[in-house]
DSSP file (Angstrom, degrees, kcal/mol; ACC not computed):
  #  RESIDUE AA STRUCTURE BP1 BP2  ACC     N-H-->O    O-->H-N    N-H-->O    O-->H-N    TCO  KAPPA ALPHA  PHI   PSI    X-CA   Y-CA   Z-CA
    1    1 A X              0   0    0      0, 0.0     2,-0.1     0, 0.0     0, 0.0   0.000 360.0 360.0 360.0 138.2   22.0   84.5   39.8
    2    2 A X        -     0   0    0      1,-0.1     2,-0.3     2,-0.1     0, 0.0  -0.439 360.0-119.2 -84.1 132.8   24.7   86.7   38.2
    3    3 A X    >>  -     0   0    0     -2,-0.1     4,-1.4     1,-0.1     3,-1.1  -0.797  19.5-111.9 -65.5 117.3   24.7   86.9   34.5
    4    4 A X  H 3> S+     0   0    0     -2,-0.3     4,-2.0     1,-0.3     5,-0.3   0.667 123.2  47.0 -54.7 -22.0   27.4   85.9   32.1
    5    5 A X  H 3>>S+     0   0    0      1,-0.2     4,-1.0     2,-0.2     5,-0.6   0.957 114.3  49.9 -90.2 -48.3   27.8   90.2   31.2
    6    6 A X  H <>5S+     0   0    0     -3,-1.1     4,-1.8     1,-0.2    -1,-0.2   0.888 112.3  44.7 -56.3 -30.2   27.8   90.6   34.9
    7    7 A X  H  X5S+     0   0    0     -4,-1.4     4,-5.0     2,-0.2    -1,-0.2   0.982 113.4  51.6 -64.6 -48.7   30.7   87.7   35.5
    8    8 A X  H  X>S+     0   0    0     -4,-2.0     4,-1.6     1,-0.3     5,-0.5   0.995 107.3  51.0 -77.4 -73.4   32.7   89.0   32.8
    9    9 A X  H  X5S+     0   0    0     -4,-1.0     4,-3.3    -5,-0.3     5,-0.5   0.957 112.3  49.0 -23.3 -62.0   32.6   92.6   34.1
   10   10 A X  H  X<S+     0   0    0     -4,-1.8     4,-5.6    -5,-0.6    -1,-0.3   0.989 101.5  57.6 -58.5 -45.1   33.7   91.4   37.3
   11   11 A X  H  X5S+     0   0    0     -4,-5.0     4,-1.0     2,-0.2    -2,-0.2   0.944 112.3  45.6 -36.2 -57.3   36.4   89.5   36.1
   12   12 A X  H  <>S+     0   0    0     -4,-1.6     5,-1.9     1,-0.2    -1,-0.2   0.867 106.0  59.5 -54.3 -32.2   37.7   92.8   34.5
   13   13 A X  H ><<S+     0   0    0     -4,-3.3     3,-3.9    -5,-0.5    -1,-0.2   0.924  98.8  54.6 -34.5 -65.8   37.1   94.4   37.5
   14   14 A X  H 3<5S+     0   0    0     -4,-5.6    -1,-0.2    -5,-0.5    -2,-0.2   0.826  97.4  71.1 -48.0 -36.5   39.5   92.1   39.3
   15   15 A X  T 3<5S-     0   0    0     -4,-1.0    -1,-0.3    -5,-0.1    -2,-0.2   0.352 128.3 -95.6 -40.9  -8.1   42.1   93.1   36.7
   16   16 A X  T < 5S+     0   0    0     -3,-3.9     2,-0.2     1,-0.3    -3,-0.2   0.454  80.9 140.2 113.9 -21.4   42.2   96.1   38.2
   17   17 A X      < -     0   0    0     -5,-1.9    -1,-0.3     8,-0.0     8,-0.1  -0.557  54.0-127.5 -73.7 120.0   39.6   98.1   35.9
   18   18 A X        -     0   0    0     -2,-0.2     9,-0.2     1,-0.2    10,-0.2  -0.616  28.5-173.4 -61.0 158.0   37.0  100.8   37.4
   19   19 A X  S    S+     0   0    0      9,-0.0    -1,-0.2     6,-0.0     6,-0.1   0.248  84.4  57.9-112.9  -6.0   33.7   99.1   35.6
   20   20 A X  S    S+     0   0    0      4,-0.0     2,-0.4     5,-0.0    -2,-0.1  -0.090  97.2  86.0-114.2  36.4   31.4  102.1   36.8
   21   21 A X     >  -     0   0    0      1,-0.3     4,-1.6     2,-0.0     5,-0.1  -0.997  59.6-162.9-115.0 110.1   34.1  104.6   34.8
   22   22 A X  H >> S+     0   0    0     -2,-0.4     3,-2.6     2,-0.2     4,-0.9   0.910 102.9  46.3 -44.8 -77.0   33.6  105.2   31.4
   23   23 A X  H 3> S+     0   0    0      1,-0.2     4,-1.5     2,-0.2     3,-0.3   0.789 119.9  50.1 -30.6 -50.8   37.5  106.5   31.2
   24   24 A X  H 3> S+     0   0    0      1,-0.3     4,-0.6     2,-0.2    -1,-0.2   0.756 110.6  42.5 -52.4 -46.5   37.7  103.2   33.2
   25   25 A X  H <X S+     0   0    0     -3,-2.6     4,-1.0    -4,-1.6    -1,-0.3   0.764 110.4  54.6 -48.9 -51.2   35.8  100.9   30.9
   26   26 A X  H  < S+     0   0    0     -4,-0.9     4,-0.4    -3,-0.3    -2,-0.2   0.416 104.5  55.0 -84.2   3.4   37.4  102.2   27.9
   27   27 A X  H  X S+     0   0    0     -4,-1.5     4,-1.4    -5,-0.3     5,-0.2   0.728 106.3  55.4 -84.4 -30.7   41.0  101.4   29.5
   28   28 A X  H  X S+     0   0    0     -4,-0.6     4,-1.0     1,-0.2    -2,-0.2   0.832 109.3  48.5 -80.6 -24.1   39.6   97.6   30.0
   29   29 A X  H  X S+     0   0    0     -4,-1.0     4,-1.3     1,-0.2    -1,-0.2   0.836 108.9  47.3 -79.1 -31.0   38.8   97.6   26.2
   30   30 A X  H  4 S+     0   0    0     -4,-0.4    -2,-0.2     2,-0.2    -1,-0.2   0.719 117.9  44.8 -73.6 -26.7   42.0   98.8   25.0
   31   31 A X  H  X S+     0   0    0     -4,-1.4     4,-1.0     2,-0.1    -2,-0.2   0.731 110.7  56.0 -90.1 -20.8   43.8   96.1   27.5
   32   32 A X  H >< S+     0   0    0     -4,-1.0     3,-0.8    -5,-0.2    -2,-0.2   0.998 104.6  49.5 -76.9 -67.2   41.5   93.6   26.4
   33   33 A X  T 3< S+     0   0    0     -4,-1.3    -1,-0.2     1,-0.3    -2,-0.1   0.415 126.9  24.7 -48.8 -17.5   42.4   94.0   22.5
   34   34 A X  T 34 S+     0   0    0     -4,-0.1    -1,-0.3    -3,-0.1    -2,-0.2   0.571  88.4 107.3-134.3   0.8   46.2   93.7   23.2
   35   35 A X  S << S-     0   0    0     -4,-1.0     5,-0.2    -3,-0.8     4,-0.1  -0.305  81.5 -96.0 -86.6 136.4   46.8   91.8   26.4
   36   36 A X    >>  -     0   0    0      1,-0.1     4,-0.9     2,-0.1     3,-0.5  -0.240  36.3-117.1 -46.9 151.2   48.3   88.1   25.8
   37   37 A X  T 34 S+     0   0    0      1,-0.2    18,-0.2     2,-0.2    -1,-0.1   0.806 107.2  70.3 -70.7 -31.3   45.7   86.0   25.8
   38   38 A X  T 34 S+     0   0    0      1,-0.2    -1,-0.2    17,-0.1     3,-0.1   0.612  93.2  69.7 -78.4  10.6   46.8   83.9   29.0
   39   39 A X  T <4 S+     0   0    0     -3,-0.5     2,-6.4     1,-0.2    -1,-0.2   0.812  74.7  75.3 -81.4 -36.4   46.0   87.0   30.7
   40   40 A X  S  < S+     0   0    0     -4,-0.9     2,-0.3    -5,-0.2    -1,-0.2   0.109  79.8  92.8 -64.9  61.3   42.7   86.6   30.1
   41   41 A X  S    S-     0   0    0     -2,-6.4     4,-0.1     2,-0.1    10,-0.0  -0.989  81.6-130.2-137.8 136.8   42.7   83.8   33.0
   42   42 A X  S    S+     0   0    0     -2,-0.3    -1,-0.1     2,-0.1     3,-0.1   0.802  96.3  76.9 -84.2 -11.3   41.8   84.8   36.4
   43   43 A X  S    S-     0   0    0      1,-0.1     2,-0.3    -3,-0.1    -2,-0.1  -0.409 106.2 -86.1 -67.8 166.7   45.6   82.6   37.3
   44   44 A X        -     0   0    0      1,-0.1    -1,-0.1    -4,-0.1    -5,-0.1  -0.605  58.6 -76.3 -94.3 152.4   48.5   84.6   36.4
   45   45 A X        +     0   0    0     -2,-0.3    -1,-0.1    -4,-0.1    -6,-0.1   0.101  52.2 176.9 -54.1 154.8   49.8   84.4   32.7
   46   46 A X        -     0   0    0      2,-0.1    -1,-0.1     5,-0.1     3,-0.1   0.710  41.4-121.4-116.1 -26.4   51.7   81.0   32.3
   47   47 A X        +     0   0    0      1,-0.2     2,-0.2     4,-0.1     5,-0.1   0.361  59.2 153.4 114.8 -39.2   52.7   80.9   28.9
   48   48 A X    >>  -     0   0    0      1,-0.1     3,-0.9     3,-0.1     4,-0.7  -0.366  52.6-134.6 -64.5 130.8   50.8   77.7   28.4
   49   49 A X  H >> S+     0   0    0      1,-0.3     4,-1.0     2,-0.2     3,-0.7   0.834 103.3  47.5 -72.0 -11.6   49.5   76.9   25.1
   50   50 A X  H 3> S+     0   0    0      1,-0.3     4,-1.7     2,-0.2     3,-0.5   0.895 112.2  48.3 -52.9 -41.2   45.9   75.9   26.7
   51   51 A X  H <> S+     0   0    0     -3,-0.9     4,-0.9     1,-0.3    -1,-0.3   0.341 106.2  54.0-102.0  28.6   45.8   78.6   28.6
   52   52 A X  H <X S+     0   0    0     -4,-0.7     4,-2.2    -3,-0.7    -1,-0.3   0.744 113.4  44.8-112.6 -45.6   46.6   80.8   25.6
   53   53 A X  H  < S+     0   0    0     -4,-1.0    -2,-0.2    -3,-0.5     5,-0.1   0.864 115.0  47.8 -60.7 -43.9   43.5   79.1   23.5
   54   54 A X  H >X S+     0   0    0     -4,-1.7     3,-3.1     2,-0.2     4,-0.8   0.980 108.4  55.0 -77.3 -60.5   41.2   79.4   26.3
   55   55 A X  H >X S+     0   0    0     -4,-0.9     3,-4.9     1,-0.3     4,-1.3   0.853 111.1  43.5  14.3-102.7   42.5   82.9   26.7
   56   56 A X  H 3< S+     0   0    0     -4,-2.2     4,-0.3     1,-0.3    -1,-0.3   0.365 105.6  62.9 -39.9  -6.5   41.5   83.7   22.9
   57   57 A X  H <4 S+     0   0    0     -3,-3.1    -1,-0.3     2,-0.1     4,-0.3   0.575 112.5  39.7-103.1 -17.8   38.0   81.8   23.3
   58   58 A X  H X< S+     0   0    0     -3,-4.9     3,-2.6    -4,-0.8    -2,-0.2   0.826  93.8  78.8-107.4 -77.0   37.2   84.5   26.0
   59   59 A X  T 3X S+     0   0    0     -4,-1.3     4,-1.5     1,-0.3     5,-0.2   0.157  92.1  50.8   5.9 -94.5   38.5   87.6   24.6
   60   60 A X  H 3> S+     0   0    0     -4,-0.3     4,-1.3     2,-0.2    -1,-0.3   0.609 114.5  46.1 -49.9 -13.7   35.7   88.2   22.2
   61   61 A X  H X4 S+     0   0    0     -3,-2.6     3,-1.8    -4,-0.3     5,-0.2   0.830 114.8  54.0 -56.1 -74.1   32.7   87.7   25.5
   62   62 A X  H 3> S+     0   0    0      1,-0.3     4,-1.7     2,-0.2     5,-0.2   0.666 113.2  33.5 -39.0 -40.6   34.9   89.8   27.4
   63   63 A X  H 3X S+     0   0    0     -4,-1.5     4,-4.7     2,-0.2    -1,-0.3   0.968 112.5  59.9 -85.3 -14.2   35.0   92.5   25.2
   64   64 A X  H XX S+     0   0    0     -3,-1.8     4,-2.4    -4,-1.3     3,-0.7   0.911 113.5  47.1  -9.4 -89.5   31.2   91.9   24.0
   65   65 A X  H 3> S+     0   0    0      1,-0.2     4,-1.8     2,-0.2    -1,-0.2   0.695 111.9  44.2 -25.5 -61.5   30.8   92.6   27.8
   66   66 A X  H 3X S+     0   0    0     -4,-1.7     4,-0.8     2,-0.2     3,-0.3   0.910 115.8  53.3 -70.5 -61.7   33.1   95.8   28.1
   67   67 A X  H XX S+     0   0    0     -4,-4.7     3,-2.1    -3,-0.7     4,-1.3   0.982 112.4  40.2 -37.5 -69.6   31.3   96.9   24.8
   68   68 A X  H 3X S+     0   0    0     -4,-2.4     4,-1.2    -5,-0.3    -2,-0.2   0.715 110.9  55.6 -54.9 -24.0   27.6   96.5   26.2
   69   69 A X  H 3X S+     0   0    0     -4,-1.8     4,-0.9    -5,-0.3    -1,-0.3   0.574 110.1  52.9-102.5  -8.6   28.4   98.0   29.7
   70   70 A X  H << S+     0   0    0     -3,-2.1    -2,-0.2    -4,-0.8    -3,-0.1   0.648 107.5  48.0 -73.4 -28.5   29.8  101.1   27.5
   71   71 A X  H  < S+     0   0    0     -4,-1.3     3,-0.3     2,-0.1    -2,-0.2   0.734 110.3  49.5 -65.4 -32.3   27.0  101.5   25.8
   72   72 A X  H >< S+     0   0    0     -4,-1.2     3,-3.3     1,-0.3    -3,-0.2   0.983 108.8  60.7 -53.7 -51.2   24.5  101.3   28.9
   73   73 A X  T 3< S+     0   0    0     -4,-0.9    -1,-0.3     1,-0.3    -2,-0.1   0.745 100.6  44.0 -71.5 -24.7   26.4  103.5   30.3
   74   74 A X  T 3         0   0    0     -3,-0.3    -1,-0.3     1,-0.2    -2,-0.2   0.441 360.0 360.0-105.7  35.0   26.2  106.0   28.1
   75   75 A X    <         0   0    0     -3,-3.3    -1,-0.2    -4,-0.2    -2,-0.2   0.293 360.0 360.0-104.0 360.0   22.5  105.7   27.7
């Protein structure tokens, strides 16, 4: 079974992000930290104010995730 660090990683992935890049990683953290929050949705941004909360409830995993997979990586 896939891990929440592992989901969230993919998710960015799907954005478009290498996840096995530092440079790549450290692009997904800087998009993470300014991107509207109904981007953080795997649907495309709406606008909506749900999906704008829901958005903002993930942010801080995702970048948790993005964080943790930047340290490993540079271990």
């Amino acid at each position: 079974m896939n891990t929440q660090q592992e989901m969230n990683l993919k998710f960015i992935e799907s954005k478009g992000f290498d996840i096995y890049d530092l440079k790549g990683l450290h692009e997904a953290l800087k998009w993470l930290k300014t991107v509207d929050a109904d981007s953080l949705l795997y649907s495309e941004p709406t606008g909506n104010e749900f999906d704008n909360k829901v958005g903002e409830m993930r942010r801080p995993m995702l970048i948790s995730s993005v964080e943790t997979a930047i340290k490993e990586f540079r271990k």
